[in-house]
MIKOL-521487 format. One line per 3 residues: number of its first residue (from 1); for each residue y, x, z of C-alpha. Coordinates in steps of 0.1 Angstrom, whole numbers, plus 2048, in hexadecimal, padded with zeros to 3 digits. Each point is the difference from the previous one (the first is absolute). Layout:
MIKOL-521487
NUM	Y X Z | ...
//
This chain:
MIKOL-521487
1	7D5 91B 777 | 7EE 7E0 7FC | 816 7E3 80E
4	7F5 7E5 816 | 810 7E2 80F | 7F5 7E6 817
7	801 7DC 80D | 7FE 7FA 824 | 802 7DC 80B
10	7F5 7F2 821 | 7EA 7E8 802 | 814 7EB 818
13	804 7E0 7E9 | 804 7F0 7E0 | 803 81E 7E3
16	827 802 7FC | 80C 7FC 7DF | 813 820 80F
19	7E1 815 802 | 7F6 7F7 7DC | 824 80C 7F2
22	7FD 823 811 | 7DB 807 7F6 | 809 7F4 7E4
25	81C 819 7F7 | 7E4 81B 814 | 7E8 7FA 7EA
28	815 805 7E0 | 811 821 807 | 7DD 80C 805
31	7EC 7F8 7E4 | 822 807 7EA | 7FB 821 80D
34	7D9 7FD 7FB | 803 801 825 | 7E8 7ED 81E
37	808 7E2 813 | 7F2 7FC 823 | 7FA 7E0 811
40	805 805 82A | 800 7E6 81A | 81A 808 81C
43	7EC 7E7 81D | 809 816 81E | 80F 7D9 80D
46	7E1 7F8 810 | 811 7E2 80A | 808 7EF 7DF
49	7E8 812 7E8 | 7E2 7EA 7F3 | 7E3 804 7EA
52	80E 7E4 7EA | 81F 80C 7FA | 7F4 81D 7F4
55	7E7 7F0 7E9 | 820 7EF 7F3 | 813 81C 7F9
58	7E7 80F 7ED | 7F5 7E6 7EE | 826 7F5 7F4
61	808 826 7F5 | 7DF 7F7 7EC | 80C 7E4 7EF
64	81F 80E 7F2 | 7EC 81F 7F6 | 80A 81C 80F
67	7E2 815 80A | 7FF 81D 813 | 7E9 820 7FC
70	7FC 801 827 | 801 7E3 81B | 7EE 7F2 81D
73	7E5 7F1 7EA | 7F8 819 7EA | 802 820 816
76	80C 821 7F2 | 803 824 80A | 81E 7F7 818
79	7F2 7E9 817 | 7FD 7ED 811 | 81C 7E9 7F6
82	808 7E8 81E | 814 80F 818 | 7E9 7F0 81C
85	7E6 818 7F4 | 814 822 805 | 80C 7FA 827
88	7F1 820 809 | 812 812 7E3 | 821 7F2 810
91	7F8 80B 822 | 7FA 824 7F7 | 81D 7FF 7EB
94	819 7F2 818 | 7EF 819 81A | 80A 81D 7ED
97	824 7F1 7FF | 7FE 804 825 | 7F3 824 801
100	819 80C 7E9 | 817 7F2 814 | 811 7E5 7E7
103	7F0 7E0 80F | 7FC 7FC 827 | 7F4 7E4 817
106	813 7E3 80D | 7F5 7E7 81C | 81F 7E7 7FF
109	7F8 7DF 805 | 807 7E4 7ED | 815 7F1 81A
112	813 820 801 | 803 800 7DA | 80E 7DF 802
115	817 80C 813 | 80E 81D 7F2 | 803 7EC 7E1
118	813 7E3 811 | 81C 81E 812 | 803 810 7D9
121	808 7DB 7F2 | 817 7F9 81A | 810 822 7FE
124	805 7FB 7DB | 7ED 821 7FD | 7E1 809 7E5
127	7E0 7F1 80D | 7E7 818 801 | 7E6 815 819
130	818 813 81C | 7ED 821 805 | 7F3 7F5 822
133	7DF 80F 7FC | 808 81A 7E8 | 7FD 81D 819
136	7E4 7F8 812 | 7F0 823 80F | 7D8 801 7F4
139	7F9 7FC 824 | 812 7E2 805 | 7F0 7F0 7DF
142	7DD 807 810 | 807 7F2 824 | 80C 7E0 7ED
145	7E2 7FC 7EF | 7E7 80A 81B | 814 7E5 810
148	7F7 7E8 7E9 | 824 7FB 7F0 | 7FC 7F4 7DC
151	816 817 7E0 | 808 7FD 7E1 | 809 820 7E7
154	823 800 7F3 | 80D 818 7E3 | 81A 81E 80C
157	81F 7F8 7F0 | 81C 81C 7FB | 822 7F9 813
160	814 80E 7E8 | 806 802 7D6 | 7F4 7E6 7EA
163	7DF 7F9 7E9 | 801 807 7DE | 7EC 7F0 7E4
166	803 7F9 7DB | 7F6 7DD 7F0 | 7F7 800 7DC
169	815 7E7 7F8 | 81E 801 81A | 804 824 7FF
172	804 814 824 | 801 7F0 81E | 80D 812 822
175	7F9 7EC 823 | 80D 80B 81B | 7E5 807 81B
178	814 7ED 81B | 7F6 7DD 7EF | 7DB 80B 801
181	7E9 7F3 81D | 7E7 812 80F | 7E5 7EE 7F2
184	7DF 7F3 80F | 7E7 810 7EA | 7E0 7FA 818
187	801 7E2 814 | 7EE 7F5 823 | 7E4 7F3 7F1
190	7F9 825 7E8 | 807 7EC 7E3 | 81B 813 7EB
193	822 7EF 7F9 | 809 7FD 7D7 | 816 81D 7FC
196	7E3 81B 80E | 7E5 7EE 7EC | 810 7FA 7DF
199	80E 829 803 | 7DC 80A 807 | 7ED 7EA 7E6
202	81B 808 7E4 | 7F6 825 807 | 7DE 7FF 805
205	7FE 7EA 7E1 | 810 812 7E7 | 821 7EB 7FE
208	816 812 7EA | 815 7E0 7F8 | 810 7E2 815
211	80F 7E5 7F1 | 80C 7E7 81D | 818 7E5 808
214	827 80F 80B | 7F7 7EF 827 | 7EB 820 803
217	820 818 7FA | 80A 7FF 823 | 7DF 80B 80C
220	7FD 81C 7E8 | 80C 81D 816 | 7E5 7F8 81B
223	7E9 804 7E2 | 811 825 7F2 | 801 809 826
226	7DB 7F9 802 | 7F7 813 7DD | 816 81B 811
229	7ED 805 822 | 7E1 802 7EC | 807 819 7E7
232	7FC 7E8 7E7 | 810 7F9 7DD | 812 7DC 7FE
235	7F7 7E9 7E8 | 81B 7FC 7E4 | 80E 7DC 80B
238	811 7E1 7E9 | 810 7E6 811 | 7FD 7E2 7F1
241	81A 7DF 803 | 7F0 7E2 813 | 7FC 7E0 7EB
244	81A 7E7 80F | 807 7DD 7FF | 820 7F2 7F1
247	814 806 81C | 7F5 824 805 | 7ED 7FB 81D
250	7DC 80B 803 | 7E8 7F1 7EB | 7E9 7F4 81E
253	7E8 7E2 801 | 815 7E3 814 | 81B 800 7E7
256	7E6 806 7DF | 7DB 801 7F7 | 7F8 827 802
259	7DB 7FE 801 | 7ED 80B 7DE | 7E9 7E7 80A
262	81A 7E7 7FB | 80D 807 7DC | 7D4 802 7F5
265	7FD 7DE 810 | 81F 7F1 7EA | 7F4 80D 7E1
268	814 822 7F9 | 7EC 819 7EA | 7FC 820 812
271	80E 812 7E3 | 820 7E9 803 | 808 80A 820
274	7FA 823 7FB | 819 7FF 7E6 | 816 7F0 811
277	7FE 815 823 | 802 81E 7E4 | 824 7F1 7F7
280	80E 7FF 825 | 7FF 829 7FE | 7FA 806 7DC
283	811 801 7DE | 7EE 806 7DD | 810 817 7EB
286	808 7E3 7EC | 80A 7EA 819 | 7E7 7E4 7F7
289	7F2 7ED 81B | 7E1 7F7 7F6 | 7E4 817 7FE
292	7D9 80C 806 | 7F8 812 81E | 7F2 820 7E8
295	827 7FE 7EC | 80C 803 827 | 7E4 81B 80A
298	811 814 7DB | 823 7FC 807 | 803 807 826
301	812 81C 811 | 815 7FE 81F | 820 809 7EB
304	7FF 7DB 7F7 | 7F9 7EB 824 | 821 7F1 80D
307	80B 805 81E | 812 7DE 801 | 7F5 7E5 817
310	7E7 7EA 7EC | 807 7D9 807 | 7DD 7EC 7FA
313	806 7E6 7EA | 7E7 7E5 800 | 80F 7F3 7DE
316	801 81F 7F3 | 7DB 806 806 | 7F8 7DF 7F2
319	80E 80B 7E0 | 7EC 822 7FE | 7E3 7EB 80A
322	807 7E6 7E4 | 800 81C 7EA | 7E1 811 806
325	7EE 7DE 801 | 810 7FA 7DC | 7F6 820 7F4
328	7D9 7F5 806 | 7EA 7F6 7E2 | 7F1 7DD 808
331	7DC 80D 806 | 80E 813 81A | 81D 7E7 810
334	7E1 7EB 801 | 7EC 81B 816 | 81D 805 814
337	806 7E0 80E | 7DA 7F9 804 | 803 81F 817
340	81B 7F5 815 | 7FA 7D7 801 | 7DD 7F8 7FE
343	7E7 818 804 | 7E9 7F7 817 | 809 818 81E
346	823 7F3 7FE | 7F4 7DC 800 | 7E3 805 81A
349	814 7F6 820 | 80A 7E1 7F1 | 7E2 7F2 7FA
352	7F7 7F5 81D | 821 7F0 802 | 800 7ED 7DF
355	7DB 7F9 7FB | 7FE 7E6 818 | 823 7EC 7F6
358	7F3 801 7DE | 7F2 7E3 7E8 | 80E 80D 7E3
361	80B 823 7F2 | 81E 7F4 7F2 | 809 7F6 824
364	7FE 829 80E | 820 809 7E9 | 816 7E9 81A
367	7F3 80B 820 | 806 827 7FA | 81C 800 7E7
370	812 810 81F | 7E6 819 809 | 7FE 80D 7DE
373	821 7FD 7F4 | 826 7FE 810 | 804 7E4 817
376	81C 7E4 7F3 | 825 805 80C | 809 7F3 823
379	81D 7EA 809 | 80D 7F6 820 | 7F3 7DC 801
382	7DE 810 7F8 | 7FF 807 82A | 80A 7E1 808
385	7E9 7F5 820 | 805 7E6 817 | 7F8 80F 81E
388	811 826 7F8 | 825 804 7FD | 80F 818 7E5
391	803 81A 81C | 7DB 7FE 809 | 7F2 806 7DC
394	817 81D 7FB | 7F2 80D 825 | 7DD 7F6 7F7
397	804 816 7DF | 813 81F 80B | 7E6 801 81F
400	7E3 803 7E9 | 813 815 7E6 | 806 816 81E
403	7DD 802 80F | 7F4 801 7DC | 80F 823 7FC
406	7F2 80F 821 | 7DB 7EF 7F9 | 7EB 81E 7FC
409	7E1 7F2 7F4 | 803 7E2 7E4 | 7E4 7E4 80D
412	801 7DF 803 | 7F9 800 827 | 81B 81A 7FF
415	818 7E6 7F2 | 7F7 7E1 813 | 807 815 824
418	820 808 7EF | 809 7DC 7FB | 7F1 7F8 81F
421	811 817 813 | 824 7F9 7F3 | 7F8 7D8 7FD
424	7FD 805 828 | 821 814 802 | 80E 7E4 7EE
427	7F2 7E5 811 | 7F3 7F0 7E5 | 7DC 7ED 7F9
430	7F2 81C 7EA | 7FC 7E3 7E6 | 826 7FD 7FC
433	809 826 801 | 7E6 804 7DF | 811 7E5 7EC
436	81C 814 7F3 | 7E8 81F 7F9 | 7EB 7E9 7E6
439	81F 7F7 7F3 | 80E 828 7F6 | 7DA 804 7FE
442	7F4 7E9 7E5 | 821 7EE 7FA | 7EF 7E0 807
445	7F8 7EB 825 | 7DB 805 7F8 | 7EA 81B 7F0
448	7E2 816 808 | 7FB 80B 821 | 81F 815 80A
451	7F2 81D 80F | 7E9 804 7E4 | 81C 7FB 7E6
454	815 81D 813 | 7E3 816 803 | 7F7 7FC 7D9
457	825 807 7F6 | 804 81F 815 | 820 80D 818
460	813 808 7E7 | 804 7E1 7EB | 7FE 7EB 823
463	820 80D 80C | 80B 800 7DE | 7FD 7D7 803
466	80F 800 825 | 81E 814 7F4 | 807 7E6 7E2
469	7FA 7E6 814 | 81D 80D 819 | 80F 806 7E4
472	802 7DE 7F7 | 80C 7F0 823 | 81B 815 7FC
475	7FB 816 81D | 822 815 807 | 802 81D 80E
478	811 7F6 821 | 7DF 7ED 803 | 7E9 81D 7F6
481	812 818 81E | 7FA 7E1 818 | 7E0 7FB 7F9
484	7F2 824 7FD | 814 803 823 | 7E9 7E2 80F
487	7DE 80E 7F6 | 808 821 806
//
């Protein structure tokens, strides 16, 4: 049997760091075993999918070189490979379902939903789907649709016995079925929910492997019941433990930088940070930490990933970075950091921005050390302003930090109706509310055109600079809940 694994990001937003850990770990098992790797974009979220993202996603698996033999943009016998492309697969699939009598049709409305939920919650009972439509006579499914009444399909679920599965690394796993929902698998709008697509494109594609983060555990017996109802054989499964930060929570982007796009702008090689994701689930035989992706490729097997919980340690990857960098010849340092600083697609934006302020070239190192390098520390007395009180930078700041994270496309119009929208809320002159964002910006009162300055640097490193400058006005906690309480 010829294995094959896949990666399956959505293309909802910035390419997590996340997504390049588990295709990377994909990617290895399968060529170990002189396998296939599959590249499949899960964009079913009509609402939050984009174009872009996508483009982002495949372009930062790219850079840190893991290629696939078959993906969205270069086709292969299993396609097509964006779920938004196989709708009518999903309908005939979850149609079947409700032939054979293992998915039927429900016509709960959300209000109801909410509702049910609400009663469960107060009840201190499991929240899940109460059965109301389960029984539903064919006759009474058809006069609710001839009336216009709008369903989704949900999954059949038994009432009795438990789900059993076995994970690679975790051994067997037994779930009893009276923690499993009966799951949406087709909603209103005959686009398919996760669990039905990812079952049917894992089939229909040839998955013989998964290797996924442990949050997807839970929803595994949906999965098995699925592979069940259609006869088919279940992938063999790995679980794999979620990168963390230091305090064990979720390694998510408002506490961290978790884009890839993030850790290419700052000047990590990609081959340091695929040695170093390698080491949050990964030991070498010999235990060294430092090593080429083809000496990982040679030594992997699934006997050696951990199953303890990885903490992401910035330090830590500046040290395997440091490493990799000092392992370079100089011809090739020298290639390297022409590549990432000042080629001219890199430096194209700024051109318009620097060309006109400039009388000298030895003036352009001064007004973009901070776009093309690490701002300087921040101290209190750097927000001083004589209109703003403490309070009202720290607002100022955690309001854009927050809107920051929800801002779907990165623009500079994008950005100024974010500041002019919360400079409002404020009740500030939009002039005052920007001074402390050039400040964690630029670390200086003036500097090139904000927007532009934000735009070039990216999300990442932008909230990056709003969390150290909270950081550095000594936001507490108590403050945080108030504030995230105000703006909510």
């Amino acid at each position: 049997m010829s294995i094959r694994t896949r990666a399956a990001p959505s293309p909802t937003g910035d390419p997590h760091v996340g997504t390049a850990y588990m295709a990377l770990f994909n990617w290895a098992f399968a060529k170990s075993q002189g396998g296939e790797f599959v590249l499949r974009i899960e964009d079913t979220d009509q609402a939050r999918s984009s174009e872009a993202s996508e483009a982002r996603i495949l372009a930062a698996l790219n850079w840190l070189d893991l290629p696939w033999d078959e993906g969205p943009d270069i086709g292969g016998p299993h396609g097509p490979y964006r779920q938004s492309e196989r709708t009518d697969t999903y309908r005939q699939y979850a149609q079947q379902l409700v032939d054979q009598g293992h998915a039927f049709h429900c016509f709960c409305t959300a209000e109801r939903l909410d509702a049910m939920r609400a009663e469960q919650r107060a009840a201190g009972a499991p929240v899940g789907y109460d059965g109301r439509c389960l029984n539903l006579s064919g006759a009474e499914v058809s006069a609710k649709q001839a009336a216009g009444e709008t369903s989704v399909v949900r999954m059949r679920v038994p009432s009795e016995g438990e789900c059993r599965f076995r994970d690679e690394l975790r051994g067997d796993i037994a779930i009893p079925c009276s923690q499993i929902d009966m799951q949406v698998l087709l909603k209103a709008d005959g686009f398919p929910t996760y669990h039905l697509a990812v079952v049917v494109d894992d089939h229909l594609m040839g998955i013989t492997h998964i290797l996924r983060g442990e949050e997807w555990i839970n929803s595994t017996p949906k999965h098995k019941l699925l592979f069940d109802y259609f006869g088919w054989p279940m992938p063999a499964l790995a679980h794999l433990p979620l990168l963390r930060n230091p305090d064990q929570s979720k390694l998510s982007k408002r506490r961290n930088p978790t884009s890839i796009d993030y850790f290419r702008d700052v000047g990590y090689l990609p081959e340091a940070l695929a040695n170093y994701l390698a080491l949050m689930g990964f030991s070498m035989p010999d235990e060294r930490e430092i090593f080429s992706r083809a000496e990982f490729l040679q030594a992997f097997s699934l006997d050696r990933v951990s199953l303890g919980g990885p903490i992401f340690d910035f330090e830590k990857l500046n040290w395997v970075n440091g490493q990799h960098i000092r392992g370079l010849n100089a011809d090739a340092f020298m290639d390297r950091l022409q590549d990432w600083a000042i080629n001219r697609q890199r430096l194209a934006p700024l051109t318009p921005l620097i060309q006109t302020r400039t009388e000298r070239f030895a003036d352009i190192a001064a007004q973009v050390d901070y776009l093309l390098g690490d701002r300087r520390p921040l101290s209190e007395q750097d927000f001083t302003h004589k209109k703003l009180s403490r309070d009202q930078v720290v607002e100022v700041l955690f309001r854009t930090a927050r809107a920051c994270d929800a801002l779907a496309e990165w623009r500079q119009d994008a950005l100024l109706d974010l500041c002019k929208a919360n400079a409002e809320r404020m009740g500030l002159s939009l002039r005052d509310f920007l001074a402390p964002l050039f400040i964690a910006i630029s670390g200086r009162p003036v500097a090139l055109p904000l927007f532009d300055s934000m735009a070039f640097l990216g999300a990442d490193i932008t909230r990056v600079r709003l969390r150290e400058a909270l950081d550095a006005l000594g936001l507490s906690n108590k403050q945080r809940k108030r504030l995230e309480k105000q703006i909510e």
